[in-house]
C-alpha positions as CSV (number, residue, x, y, z in Angstrom):
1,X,-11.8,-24.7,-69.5
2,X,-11.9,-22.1,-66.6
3,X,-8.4,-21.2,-67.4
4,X,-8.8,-20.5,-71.0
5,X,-11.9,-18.8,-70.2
6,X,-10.2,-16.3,-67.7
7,X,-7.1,-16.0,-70.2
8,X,-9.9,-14.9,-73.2
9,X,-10.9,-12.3,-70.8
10,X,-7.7,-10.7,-69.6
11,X,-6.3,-10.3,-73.2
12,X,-9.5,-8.8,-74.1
13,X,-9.4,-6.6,-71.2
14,X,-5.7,-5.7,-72.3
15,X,-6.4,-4.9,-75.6
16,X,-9.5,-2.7,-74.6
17,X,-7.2,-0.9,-72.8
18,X,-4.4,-0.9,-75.5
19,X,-6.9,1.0,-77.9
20,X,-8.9,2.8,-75.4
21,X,-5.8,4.8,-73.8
22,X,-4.4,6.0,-76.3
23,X,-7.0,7.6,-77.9
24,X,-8.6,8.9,-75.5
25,X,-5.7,10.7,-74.3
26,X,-4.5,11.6,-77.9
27,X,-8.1,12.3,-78.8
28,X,-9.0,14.9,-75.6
29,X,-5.4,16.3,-75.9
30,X,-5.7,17.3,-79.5
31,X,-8.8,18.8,-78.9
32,X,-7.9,20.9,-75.7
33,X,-5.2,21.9,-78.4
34,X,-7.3,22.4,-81.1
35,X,-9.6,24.9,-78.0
36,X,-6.5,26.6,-77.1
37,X,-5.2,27.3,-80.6
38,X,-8.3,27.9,-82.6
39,X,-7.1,25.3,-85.2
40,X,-10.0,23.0,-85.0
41,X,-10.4,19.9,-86.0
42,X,-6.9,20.3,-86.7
43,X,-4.8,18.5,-83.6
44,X,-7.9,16.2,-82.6
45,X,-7.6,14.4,-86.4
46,X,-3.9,14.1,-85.7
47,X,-4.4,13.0,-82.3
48,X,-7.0,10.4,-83.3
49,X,-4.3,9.1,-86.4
50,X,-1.8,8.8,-83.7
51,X,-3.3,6.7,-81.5
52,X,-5.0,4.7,-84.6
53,X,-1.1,3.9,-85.4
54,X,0.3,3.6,-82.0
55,X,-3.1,0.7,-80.7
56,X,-2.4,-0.8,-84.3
57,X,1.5,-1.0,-83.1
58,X,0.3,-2.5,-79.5
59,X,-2.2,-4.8,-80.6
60,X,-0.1,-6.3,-83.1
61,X,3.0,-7.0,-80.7
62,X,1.0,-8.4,-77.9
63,X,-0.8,-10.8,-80.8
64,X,3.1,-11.8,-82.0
65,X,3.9,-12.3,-78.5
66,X,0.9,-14.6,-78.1
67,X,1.7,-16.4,-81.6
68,X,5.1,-17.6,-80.5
C-alpha cells in the first residue's frame, strides 16, 4: 500500500513538472518577447500554444510508458 502510495505521488509530481516547465518558460519568454518587440500578446499566445502541445506530447508518452 505504501509503495503504490509513494508511486501515485512521484508521477504526479512528474507530470506537475511536465506541464509546469514548459509553460512557464514558454509563457515568461514570449512575453519578455512580446516587451522587447512591442507585439503583445503576440509571442506569449504562441508561447502558451507551444507548451500546451509540447506537456500534451510529455504527458501522453510518460502515460504509454506506464500502460505497457
Amino acid at each position: 500500500m505504501k509503495n503504490n502510495l509513494g508511486s501515485a505521488l512521484n508521477l504526479a509530481w512528474e507530470l506537475g513538472y511536465t506541464i509546469a516547465l514548459p509553460i512557464v518558460i514558454l509563457g515568461f519568454g514570449g512575453a519578455m518577447l512580446d516587451k522587447k518587440l512591442g507585439t503583445s500578446p503576440l509571442f506569449l499566445l504562441i508561447g502558451i500554444a507551444l507548451s500546451i502541445i509540447i506537456s500534451g506530447v510529455a504527458v501522453y508518452r510518460k502515460v504509454k510508458t506506464i500502460n505497457t
